[in-house]
N, C-alpha and C positions, 0 to 999 in steps of 0.2 A: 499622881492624884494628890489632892491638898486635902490635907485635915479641916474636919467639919464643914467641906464647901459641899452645897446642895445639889451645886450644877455636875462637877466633878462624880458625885454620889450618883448623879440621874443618869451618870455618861453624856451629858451633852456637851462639855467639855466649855472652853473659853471662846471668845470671839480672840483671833488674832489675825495682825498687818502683817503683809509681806509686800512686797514692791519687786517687783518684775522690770527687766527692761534687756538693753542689748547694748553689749559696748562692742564695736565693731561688728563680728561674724559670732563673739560670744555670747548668750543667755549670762543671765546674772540674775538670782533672786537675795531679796536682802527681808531678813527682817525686822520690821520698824515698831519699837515700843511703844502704848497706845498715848501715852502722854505728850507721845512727839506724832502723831497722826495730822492734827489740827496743821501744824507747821508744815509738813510735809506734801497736805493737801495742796496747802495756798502755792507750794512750791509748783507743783507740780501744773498748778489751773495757770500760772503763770507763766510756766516754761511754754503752755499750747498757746497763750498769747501771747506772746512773743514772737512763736512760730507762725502764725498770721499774720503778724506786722511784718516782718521778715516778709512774707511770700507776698505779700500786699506793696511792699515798698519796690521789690526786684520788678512785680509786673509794672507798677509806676514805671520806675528807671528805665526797661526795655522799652517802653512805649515812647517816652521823651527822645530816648534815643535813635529810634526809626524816624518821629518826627523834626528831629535835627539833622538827620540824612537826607530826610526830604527838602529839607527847607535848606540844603547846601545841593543837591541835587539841580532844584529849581533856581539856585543863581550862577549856577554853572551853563546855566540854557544860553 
């Protein structure tokens, strides 16, 4: 409990960050100080776009590549 904090006095305690995730088969939680929140976020909204271009680029790829099978396929005839 902190001296003279209101929130502390009321029991409502502080807002705090922790960040959750999985490194291989392990849980991991960390706690993220609130000054570093802001950074953390952007991190984070960036790492899930990323992970779309990534799954957006491989469906690309697969699809080019069925259609270069095909199109060796068809001059194979």
């Amino acid at each position: 409990m902190r001296t003279n904090c209101s929130a502390c006095a009321a029991g409502e305690g502080h807002r705090s960050y922790v960040l959750y995730g999985r490194t291989g088969k392990k849980r991991f939680s960390i706690y993220v100080p609130e000054e570093l929140v802001p950074e953390v976020r952007t991190a984070m909204e960036n790492g899930r776009r990323l992970k779309e271009l990534i799954s957006e680029a491989s469906l690309r790829y697969t699809q080019a590549l069925k259609e270069e099978s095909k199109r060796r396929a068809r001059k194979t005839e």
